[in-house]
Structure formats: structure tokens, C-alpha cells
MMTF fields as JSON, N, C-alpha, C and O atoms, coordinates in Angstrom:
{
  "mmtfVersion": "1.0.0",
  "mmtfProducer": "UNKNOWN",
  "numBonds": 371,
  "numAtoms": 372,
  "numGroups": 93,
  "numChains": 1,
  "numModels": 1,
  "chainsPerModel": [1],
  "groupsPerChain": [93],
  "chainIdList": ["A"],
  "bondAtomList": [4, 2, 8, 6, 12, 10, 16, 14, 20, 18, 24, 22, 28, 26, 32, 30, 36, 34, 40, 38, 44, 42, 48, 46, 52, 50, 56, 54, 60, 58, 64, 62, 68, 66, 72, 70, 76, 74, 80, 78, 84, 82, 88, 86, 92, 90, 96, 94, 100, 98, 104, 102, 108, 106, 112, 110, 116, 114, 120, 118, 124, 122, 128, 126, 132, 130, 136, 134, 140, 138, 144, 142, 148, 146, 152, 150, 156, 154, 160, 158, 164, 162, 168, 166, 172, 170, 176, 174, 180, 178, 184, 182, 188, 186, 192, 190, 196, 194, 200, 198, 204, 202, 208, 206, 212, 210, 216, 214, 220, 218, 224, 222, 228, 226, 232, 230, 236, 234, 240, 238, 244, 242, 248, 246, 252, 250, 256, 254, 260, 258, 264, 262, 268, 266, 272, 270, 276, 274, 280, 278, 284, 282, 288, 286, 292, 290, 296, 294, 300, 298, 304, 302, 308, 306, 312, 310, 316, 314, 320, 318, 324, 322, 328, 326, 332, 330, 336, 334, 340, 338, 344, 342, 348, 346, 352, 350, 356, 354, 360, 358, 364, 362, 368, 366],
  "bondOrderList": [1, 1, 1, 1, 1, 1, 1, 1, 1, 1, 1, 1, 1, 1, 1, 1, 1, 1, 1, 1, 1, 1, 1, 1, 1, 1, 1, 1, 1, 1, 1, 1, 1, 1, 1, 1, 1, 1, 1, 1, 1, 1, 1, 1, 1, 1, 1, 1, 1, 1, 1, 1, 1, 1, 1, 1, 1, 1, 1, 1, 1, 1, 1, 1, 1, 1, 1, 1, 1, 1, 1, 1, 1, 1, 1, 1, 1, 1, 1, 1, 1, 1, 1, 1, 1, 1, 1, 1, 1, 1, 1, 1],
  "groupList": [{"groupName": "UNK", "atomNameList": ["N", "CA", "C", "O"], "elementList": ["N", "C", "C", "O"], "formalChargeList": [0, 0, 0, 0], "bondAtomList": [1, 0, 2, 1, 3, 2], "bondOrderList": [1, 1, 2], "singleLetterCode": "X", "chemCompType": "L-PEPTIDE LINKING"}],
  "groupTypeList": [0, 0, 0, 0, 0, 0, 0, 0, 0, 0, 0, 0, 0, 0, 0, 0, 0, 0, 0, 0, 0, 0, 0, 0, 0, 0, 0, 0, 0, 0, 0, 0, 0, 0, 0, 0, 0, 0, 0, 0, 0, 0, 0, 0, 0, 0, 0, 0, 0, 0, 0, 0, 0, 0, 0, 0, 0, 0, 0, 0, 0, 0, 0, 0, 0, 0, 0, 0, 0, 0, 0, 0, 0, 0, 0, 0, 0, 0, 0, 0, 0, 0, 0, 0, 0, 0, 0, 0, 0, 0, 0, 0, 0],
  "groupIdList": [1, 2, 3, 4, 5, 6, 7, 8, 9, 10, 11, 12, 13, 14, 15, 16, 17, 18, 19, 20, 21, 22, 23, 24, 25, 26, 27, 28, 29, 30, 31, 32, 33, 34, 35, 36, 37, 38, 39, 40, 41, 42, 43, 44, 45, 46, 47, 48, 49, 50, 51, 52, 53, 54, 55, 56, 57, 58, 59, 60, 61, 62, 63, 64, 65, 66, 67, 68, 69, 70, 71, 72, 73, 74, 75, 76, 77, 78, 79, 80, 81, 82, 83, 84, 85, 86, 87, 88, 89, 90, 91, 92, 93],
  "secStructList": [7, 6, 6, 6, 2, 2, 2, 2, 2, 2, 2, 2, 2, 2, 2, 2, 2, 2, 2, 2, 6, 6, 7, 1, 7, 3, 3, 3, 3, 3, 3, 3, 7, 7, 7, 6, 6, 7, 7, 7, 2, 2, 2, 2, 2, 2, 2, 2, 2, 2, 2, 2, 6, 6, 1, 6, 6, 6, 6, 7, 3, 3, 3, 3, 3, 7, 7, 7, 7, 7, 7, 6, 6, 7, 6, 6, 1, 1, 4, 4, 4, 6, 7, 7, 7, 7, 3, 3, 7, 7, 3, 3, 7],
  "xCoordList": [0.828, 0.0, 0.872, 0.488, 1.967, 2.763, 3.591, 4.368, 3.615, 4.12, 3.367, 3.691, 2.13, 0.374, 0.738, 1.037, 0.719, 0.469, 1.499, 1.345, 2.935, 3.75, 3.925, 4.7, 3.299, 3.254, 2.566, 2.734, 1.463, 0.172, 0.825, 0.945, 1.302, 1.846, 3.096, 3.308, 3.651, 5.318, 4.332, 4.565, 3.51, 2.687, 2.177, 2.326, 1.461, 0.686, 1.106, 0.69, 2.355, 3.709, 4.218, 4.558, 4.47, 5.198, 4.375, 4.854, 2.814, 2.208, 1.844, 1.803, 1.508, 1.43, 3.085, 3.039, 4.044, 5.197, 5.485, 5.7, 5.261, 4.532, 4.093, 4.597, 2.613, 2.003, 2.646, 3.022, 2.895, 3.267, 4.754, 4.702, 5.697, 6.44, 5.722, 6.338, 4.747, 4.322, 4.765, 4.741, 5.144, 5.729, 4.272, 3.095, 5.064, 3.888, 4.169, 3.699, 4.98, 5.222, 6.509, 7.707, 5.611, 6.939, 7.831, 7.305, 8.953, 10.003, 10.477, 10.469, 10.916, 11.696, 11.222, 10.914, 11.246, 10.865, 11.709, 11.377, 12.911, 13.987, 13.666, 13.789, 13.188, 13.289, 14.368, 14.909, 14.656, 15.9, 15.381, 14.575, 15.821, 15.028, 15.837, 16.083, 16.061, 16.914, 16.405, 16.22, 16.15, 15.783, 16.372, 15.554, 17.171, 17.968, 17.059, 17.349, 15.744, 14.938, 14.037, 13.557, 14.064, 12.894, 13.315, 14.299, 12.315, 12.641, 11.917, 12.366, 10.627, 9.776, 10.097, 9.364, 11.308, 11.743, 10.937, 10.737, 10.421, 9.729, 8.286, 7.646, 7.681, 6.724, 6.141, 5.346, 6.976, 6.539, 6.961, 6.406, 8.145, 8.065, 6.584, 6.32, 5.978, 4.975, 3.801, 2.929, 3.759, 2.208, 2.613, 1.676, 3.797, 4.327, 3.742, 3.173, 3.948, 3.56, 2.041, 1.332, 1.687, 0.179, -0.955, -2.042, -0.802, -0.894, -0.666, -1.502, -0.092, 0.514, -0.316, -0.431, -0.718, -1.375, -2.69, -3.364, -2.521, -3.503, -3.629, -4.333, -2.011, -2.129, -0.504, -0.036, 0.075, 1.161, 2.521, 3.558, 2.588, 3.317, 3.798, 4.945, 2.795, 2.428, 3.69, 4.021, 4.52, 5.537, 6.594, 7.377, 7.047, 7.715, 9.241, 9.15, 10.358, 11.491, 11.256, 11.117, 11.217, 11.057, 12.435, 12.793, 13.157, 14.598, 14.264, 13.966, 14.228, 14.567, 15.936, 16.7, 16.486, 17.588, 17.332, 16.469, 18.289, 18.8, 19.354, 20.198, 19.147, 20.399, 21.18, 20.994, 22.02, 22.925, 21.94, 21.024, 22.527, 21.389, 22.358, 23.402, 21.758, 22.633, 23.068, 22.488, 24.617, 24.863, 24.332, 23.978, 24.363, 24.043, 24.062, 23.233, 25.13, 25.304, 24.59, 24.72, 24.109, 22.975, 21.85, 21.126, 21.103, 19.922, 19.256, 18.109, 19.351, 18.672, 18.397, 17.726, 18.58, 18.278, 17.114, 16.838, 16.2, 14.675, 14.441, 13.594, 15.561, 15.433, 15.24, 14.088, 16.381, 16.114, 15.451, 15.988, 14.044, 12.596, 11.707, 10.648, 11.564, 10.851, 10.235, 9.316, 10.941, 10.298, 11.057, 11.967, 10.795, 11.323, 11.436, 10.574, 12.936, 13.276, 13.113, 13.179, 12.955, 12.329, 13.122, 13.284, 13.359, 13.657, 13.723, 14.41, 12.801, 11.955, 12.15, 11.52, 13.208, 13.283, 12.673, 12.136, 12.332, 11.772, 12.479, 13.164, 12.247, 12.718, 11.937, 11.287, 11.561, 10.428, 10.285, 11.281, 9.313, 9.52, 8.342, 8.211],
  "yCoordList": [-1.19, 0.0, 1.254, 2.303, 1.123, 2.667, 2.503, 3.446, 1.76, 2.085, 2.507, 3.051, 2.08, 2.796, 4.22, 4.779, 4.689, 6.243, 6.732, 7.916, 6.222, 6.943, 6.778, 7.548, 5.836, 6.016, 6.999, 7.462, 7.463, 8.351, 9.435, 10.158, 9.363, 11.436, 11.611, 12.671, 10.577, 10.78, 11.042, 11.873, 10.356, 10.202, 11.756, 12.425, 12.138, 13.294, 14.264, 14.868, 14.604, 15.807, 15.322, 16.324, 14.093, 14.289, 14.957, 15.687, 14.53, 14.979, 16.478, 17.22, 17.105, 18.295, 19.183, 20.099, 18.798, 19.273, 19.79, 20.817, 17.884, 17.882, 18.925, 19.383, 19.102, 20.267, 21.36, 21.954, 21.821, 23.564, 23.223, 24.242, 22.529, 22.676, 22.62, 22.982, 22.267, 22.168, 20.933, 21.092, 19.806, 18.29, 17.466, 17.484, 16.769, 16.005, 14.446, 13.4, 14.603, 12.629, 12.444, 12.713, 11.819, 11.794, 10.514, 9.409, 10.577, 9.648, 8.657, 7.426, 9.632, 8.933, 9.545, 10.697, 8.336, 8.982, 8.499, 7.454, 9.124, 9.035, 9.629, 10.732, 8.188, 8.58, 8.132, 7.026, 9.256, 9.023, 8.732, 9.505, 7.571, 7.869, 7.515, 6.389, 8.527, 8.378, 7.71, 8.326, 6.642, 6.209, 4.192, 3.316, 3.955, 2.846, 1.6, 0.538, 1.839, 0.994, 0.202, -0.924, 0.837, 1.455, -0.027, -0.188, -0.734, -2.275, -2.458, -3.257, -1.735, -2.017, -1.446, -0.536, -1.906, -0.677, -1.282, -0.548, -2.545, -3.374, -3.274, -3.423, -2.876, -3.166, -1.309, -1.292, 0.135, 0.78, 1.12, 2.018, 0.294, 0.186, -0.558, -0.508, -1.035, -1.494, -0.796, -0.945, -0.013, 1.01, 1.777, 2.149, 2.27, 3.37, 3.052, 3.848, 1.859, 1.456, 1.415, 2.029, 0.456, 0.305, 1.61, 1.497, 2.667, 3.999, 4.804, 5.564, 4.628, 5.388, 5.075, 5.564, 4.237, 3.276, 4.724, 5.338, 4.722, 6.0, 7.794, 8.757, 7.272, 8.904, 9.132, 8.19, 10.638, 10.654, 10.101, 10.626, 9.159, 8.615, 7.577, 7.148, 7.081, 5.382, 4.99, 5.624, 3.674, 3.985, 4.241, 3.309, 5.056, 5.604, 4.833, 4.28, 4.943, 4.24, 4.566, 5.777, 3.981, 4.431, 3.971, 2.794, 5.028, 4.408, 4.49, 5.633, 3.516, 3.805, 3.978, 3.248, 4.467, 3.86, 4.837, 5.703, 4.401, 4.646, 5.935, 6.127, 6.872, 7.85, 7.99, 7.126, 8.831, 8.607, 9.174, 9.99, 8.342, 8.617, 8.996, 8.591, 9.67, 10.492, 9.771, 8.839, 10.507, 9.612, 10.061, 11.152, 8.513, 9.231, 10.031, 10.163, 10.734, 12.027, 13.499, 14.545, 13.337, 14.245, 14.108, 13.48, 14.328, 14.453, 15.218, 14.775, 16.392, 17.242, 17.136, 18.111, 16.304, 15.525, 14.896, 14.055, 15.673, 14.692, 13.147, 12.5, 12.804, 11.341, 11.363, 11.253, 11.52, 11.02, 11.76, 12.133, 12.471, 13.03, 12.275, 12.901, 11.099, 10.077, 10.458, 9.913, 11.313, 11.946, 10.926, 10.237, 10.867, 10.182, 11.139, 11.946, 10.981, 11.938, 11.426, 10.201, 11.974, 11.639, 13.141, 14.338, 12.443, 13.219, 12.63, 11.645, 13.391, 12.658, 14.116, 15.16, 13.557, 13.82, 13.629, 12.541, 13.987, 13.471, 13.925, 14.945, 13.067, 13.588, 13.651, 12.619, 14.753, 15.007, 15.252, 15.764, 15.021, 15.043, 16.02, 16.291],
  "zCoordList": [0.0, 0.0, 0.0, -0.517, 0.551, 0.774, -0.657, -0.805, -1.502, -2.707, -3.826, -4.882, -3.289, -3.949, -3.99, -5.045, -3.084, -2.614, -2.96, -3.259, -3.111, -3.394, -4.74, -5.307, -5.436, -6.839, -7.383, -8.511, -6.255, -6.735, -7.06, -8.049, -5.757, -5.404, -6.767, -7.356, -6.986, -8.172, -9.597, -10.475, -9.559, -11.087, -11.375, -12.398, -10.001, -10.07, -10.538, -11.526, -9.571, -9.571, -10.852, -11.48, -11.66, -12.759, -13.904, -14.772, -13.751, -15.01, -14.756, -15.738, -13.203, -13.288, -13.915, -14.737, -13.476, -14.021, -15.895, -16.538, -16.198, -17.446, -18.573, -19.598, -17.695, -18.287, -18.1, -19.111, -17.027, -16.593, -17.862, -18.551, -18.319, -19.016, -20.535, -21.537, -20.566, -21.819, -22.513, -23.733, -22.158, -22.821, -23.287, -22.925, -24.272, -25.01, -24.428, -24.876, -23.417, -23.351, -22.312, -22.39, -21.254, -20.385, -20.891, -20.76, -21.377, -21.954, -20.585, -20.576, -19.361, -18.071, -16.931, -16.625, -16.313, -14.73, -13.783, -13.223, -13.426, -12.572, -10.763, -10.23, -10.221, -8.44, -7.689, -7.71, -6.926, -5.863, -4.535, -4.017, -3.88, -2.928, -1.294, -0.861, -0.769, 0.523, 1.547, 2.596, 1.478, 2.427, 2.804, 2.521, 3.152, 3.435, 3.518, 2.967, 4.372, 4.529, 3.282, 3.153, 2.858, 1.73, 0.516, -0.207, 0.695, -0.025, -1.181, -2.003, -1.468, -2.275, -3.562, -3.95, -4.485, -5.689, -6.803, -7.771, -6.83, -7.462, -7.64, -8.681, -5.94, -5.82, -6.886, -7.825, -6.2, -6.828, -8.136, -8.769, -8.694, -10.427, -11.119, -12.32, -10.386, -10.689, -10.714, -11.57, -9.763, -9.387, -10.291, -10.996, -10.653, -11.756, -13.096, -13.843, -13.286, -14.694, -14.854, -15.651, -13.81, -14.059, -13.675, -14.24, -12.884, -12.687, -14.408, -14.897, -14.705, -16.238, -17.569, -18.693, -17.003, -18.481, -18.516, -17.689, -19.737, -20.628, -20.472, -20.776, -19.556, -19.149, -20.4, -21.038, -20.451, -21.003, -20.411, -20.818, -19.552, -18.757, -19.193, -19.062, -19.809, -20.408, -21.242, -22.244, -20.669, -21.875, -21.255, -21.44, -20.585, -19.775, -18.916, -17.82, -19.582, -19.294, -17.171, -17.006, -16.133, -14.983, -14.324, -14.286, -13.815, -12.975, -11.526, -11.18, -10.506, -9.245, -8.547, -9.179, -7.748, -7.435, -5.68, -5.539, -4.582, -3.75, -3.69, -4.565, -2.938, -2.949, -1.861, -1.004, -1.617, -0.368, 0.588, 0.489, 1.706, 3.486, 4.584, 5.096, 4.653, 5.889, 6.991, 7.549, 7.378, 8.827, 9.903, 10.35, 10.365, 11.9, 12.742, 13.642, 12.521, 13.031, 12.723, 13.358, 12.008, 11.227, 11.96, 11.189, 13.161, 13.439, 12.946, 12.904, 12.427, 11.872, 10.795, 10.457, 9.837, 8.506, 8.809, 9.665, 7.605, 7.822, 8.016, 8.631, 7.222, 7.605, 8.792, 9.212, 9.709, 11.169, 11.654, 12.697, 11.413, 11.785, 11.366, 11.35, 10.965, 10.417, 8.627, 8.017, 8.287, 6.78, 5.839, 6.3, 4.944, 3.604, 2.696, 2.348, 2.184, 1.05, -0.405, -0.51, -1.3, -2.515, -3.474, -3.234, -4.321, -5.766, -6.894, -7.167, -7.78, -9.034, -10.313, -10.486, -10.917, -12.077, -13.243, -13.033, -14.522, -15.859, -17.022, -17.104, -17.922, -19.423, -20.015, -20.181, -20.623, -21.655, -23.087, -23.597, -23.858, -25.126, -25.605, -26.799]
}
């Protein structure tokens, strides 16, 4: 379910982006996602795809990957505030 929702919110923000740029077709959808725990890269390459189907998304090369997570020593890093960091790039056509 939490790869549901976070497919929702990446899909949403990509196609509103989308538009405000004026693109006819999202080509790539590149997420970073800081968070160490975070196991499901499968489960939301999947909500990505099936979410996309008939929108300009559809099609859509999708990269997940890991990004660097802060050390421990960083309390003040959202991570260690219980937030999840996210950055979602696109290529557009």
C-alpha cells in the first residue's frame, strides 16, 4: 500500500510538471530515494507502470535507485525526523 500512494503522489507531480512545461510525453521517470529501509523498488516500479497506463506517462522508461542517506550524526536531517526523502526527475519530449 505505501508504494500505492507513493506512486500516486510521483505520477501526479510528474504529469502536473509535465504540463506547466508544456511536454507532449513523459520519456523517463527518474526517483531518488533516501531512504535505506525502503525495499519495495519493485513493488513501486509497478504502481508506476500500471498507474501510467492512458495517461502521457504510459511507456515511460522508470529508474529507481537509492540515494545517499545520511549519517548518523545528522539528526537534523529529515530522515532522522521520520520523513522520507524523494527526488523525481523526468525527461520530456
Amino acid at each position: 500500500m505505501h508504494s500505492l500512494s507513493m506512486a500516486q503522489d510521483i505520477l501526479c507531480a510528474s504529469l502536473g510538471m509535465t504540463q506547466k512545461h508544456e511536454g507532449k510525453r513523459i520519456k523517463t521517470i527518474s526517483v531518488k530515494i533516501a531512504d535505506a529501509d525502503f525495499g519495495e523498488f519493485e513493488s513501486l516500479r509497478f504502481c508506476l507502470e500500471s498507474l501510467s497506463k492512458g495517461t502521457i506517462a504510459e511507456g515511460a522508461l522508470i529508474n529507481i535507485e537509492l540515494a545517499s542517506v545520511p549519517t548518523s550524526g545528522d539528526i537534523n536531517h529529515p530522515k532522522h525526523q521520520g520523513e522520507e526523502l524523494l527526488s523525481v526527475s523526468l525527461e520530456l519530449e
